[in-house]
N, C-alpha and C positions, 0 to 999 in steps of 0.2 A: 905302511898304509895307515895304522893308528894313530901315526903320530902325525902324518902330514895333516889329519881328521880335527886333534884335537890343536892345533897350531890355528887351521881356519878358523875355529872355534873364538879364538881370543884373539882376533883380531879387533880390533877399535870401531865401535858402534859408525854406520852414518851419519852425519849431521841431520839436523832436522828441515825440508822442505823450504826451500824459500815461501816466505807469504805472499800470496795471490792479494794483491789493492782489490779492498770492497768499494766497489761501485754503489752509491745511493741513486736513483731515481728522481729524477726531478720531480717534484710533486705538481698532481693534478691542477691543472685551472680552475681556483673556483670558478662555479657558475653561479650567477645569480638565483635564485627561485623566481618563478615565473611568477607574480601575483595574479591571484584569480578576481576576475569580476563578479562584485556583487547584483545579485539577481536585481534588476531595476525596481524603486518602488511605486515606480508609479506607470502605467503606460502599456503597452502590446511587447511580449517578447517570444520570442523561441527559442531554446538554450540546450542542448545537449552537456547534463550535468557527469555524467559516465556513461560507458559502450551502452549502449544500451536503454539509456534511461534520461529522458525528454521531457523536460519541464516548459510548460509554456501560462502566456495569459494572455484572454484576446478581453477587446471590448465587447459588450454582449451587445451581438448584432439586433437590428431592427424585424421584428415578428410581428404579423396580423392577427386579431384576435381581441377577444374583450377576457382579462383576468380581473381577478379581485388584487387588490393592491394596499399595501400597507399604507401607514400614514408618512409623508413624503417627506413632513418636515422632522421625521424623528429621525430618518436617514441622511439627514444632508452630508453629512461627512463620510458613509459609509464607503469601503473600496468597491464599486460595481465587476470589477474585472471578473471575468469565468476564468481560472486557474485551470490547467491540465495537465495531469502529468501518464504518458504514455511506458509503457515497462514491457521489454522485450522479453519472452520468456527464454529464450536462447542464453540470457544473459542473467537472470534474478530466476530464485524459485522464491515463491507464495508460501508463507506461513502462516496458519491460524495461532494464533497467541493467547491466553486465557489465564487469570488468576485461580481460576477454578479445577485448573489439571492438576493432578496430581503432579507433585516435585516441581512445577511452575516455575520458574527462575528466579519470580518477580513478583509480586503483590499486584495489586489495583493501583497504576500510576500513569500519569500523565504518555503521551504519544512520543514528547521526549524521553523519558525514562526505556520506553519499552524497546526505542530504538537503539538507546546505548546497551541496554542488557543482553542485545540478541544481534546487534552490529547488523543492522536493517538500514537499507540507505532510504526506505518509503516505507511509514505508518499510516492505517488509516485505518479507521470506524467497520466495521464488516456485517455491522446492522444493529438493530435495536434493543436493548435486554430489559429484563424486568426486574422487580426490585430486589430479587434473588441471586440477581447479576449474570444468571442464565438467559441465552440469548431467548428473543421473543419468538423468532422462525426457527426449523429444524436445522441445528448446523453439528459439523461433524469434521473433526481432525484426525486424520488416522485411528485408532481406537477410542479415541476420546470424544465425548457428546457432550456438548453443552449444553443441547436441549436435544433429548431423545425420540421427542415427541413431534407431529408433525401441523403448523398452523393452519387448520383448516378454511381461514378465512379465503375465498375464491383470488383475491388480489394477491395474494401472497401462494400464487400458482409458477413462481419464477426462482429458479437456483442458481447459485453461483458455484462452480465446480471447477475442480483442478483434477483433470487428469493425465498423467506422467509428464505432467510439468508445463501440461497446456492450458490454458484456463478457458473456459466458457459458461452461456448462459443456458438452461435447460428450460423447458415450459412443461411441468407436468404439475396437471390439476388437484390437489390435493383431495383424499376422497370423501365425498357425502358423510356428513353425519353429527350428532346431536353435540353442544360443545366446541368449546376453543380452540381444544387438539384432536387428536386421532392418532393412534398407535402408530408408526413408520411402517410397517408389518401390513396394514390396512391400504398397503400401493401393491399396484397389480408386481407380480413379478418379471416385468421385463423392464419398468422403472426403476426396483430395487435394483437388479442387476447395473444399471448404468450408475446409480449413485454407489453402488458397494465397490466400483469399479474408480472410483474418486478418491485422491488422497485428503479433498477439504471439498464440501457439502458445506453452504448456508443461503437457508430460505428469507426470500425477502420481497418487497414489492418492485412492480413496473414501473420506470420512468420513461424511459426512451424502447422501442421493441422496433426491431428492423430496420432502425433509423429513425423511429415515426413517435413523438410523442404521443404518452397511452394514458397518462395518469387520468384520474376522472375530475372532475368539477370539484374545482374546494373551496371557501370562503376565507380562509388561515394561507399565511404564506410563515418561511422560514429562512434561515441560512439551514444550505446542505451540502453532505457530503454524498456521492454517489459514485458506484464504479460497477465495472462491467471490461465488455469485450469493444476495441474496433475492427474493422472489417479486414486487418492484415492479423488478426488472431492474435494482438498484443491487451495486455491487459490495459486496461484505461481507469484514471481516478480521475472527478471534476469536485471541485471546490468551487461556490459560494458564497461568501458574507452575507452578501445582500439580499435579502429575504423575497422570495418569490411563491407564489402558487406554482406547485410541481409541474402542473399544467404547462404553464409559460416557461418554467425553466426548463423543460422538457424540447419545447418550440427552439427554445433560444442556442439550446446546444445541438438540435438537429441541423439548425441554421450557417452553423459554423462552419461547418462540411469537412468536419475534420474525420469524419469515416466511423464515425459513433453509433455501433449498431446496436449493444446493449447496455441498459442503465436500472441498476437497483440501486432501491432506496438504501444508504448506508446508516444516517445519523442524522437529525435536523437541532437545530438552533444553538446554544453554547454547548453542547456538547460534540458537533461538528470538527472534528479537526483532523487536518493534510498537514505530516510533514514531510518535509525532504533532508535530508544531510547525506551529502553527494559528492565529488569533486571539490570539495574544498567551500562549497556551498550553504548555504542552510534557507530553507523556506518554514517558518510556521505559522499557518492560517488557522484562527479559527472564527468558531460561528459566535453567532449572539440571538440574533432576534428571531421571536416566535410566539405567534399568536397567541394573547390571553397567558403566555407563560412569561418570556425576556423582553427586554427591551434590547438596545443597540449598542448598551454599555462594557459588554463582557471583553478581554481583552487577555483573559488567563486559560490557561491549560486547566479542563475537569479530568478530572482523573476518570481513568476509561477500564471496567475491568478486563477488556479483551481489544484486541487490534488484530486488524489485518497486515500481514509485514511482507516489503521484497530483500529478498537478501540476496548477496550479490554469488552467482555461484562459486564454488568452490574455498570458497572462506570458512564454512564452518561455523558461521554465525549464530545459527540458528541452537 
């Protein structure tokens, strides 16, 4: 038996496998890239720029009414169109963005800047600051307060609020009392409770409220920016160049009937600016003119130290 054991043993290796033919793959069809349309510039559009996110521009319709009105021939060239861009929150969450936070991303820069820094497909103005670069009305991002403090002025009784990922307009009255501000702390507590309950808090004025133009009687017109809620609970931003008394622009976007129920003051005159970088897209609008300050010439990006941004979800942009 050993030996029949060690015989098998030295027996002559098998050959090696015949080789299996490597088959390659026909390679793929290019496909062409589909070119994207650029956003018209001149004229009425509607445009679904991504899921979600609805850029338009209508003529501004015809409204009754006697406004104060700039001087005609300093506008002849200006774009009159009302810009709109609608933002699904199903689809973008809302960032407040601030040079003033702590660890910031970003300095004080342009509305393009902010958008590449933080991969926002929609910047815009989220209200007015002072020259401390803190905002004018009470706003607030998660732990962070740009301005802690609450603007007592009775117009500036309107909030723009994000909560869990919804946004809307609030109306509560800022309270009595001597002075510009008043302590946050000085709102009843079932008011604090709805704003502590908000991922992004900022106080600002009425434009549009229920649909119905509110602003009061002004003799100044501007380019603006403004945004708010429409009546399917999506966020809404309108854009103007064309300098209007808030009044009339108020009118003129109620007229539209595009479901525009609430509208805070963002930003007026060159420092007004909407952008979009979307689908392959880009919109950048901004302002110029304003009473006693601009004329009609501005044509550049101001640098903004805060924006309001949508990002698209699930990117991480932010």
């Amino acid at each position: 038996m050993t030996w029949l054991a060690l015989f098998a043993c030295t027996a002559p290796p098998a050959g090696p496998p015949p080789e299996t033919p490597v088959q390659t793959p026909d390679p793929a069809p290019e496909v062409a890239p589909v070119p994207v349309e650029p956003l018209p510039a001149s004229g009425a559009f509607v445009r679904e720029v991504a899921p979600g996110l609805v850029v338009s521009a209508f003529d501004p319709p015809e409204v009754s009414g006697t406004f104060s009105q700039p001087a005609a021939d300093a506008l002849a060239a200006t774009d009159r169109r009302l810009f709109v861009v609608t933002i699904d929150p199903a689809q973008y969450d809302l960032a407040y963005l601030s040079s003033l936070e702590p660890g910031a991303r970003t300095s004080a820069t342009t509305g393009t800047g902010w958008a590449d820094a933080h991969g926002a497909h929609v910047v815009w103005n989220p209200g007015m600051f002072e020259p401390s670069e803190r905002a004018t009305g009470y706003t607030r991002a998660g732990s962070f307060a740009s301005q802690p403090a609450v603007r007592r002025n009775a117009m500036y009784g309107w909030f723009f609020t994000v909560t869990d990922g919804r946004p809307a307009v609030l109306n509560r009255q800022p309270p009595g009392s001597e002075g510009k501000y008043v302590p946050y702390d000085a709102f009843p507590a079932p008011d604090r409770a709805a704003f502590d309950a908000a991922s992004i808090v900022s106080q600002s004025l009425s434009i549009v409220r229920d649909g119905e133009p509110v602003y009061p009687p002004r003799k100044n017109q501007w380019s603006e920016l403004a945004y708010g809620v429409d009546d399917q609970g999506r966020t809404l931003v309108v854009f103007s160049r064309y300098p209007y008394e808030m009044r009339e622009l108020g009118a003129r976007v109620a007229a539209l009937g595009i479901g525009a129920r609430d509208l805070l003051h963002g930003e007026g005159g060159p420092e007004a600016t909407l952008v979009v970088k979307a689908g392959g897209v880009e919109l950048i609008a901004v302002g110029s003119y304003e009473t006693g300050f601009y004329d009609d010439s501005n044509h550049e990006q101001w640098a903004l130290p805060a924006v309001m941004a949508a990002i698209p979800r699930g990117t991480g942009g932010e």
